[in-house]
C-alpha positions in Angstrom: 16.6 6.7 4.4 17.0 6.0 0.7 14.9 2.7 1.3 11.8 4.9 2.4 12.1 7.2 -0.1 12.2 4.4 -3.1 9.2 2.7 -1.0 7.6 6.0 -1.3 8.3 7.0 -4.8 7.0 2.8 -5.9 3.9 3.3 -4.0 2.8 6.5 -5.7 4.4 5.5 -8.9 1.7 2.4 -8.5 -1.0 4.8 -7.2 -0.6 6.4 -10.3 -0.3 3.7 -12.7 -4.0 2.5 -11.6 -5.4 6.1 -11.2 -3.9 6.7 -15.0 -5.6 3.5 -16.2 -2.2 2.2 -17.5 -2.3 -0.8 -15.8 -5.6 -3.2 -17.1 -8.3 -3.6 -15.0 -7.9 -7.5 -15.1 -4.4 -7.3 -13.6 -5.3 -4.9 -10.9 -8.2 -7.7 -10.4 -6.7 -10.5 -9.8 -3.9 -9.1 -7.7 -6.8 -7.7 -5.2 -8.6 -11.0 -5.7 -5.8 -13.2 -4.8 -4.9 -10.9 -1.7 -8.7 -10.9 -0.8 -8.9 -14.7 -0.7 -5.7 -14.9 0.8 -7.5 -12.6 4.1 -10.9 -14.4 3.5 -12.7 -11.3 2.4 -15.0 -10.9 -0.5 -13.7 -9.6 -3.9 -14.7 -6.2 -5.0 -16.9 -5.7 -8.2 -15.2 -4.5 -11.3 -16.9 -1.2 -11.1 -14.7 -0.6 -7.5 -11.0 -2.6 -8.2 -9.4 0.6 -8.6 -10.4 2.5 -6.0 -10.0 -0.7 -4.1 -6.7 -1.2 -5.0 -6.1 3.1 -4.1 -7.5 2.3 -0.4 -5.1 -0.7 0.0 -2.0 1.2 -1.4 -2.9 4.2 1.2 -3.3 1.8 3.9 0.5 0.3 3.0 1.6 3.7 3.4 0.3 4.2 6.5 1.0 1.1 7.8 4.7 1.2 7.1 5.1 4.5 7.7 3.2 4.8 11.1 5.3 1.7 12.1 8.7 3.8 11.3 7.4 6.2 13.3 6.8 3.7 16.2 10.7 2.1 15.7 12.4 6.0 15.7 9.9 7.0 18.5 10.8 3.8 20.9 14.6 4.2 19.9 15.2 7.5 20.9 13.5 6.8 24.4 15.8 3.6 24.9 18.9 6.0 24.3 20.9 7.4 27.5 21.3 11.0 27.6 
């Protein structure tokens, strides 16, 4: 449980760092750019790395999150009553 928490607490903590323009634009930059070549998508503009990098950090939520769901959900139906 503490685990999720911290996971959630980082990932807004980030959210806000690039929302709050505390983190440069270049580092937000080439973090997406390396992750987009990585996939074999194109690289956003300058003009759109944060909100970019906003739309991937939501989707990491939601991904982890909906896959905790999925783990509790399939673990309480494998359970004898």
């Amino acid at each position: 449980m503490v685990g999720i928490i911290a996971f959630h607490v980082l990932m807004l903590l980030l959210g806000l760092l690039i929302v709050s323009r505390v983190v440069a634009v270049e580092r937000v930059s080439n973090a997406l750019g390396y992750l987009h070549k990585t996939i074999g998508i194109t690289t956003p503009s300058r003009e759109q790395v944060r909100m970019v990098a906003l739309i991937w950090v939501g989707s990491v939520i939601i991904i982890v999150d909906g896959c905790l769901f999925l783990l509790v959900f399939i673990a309480r139906l494998s359970t004898t009553r």
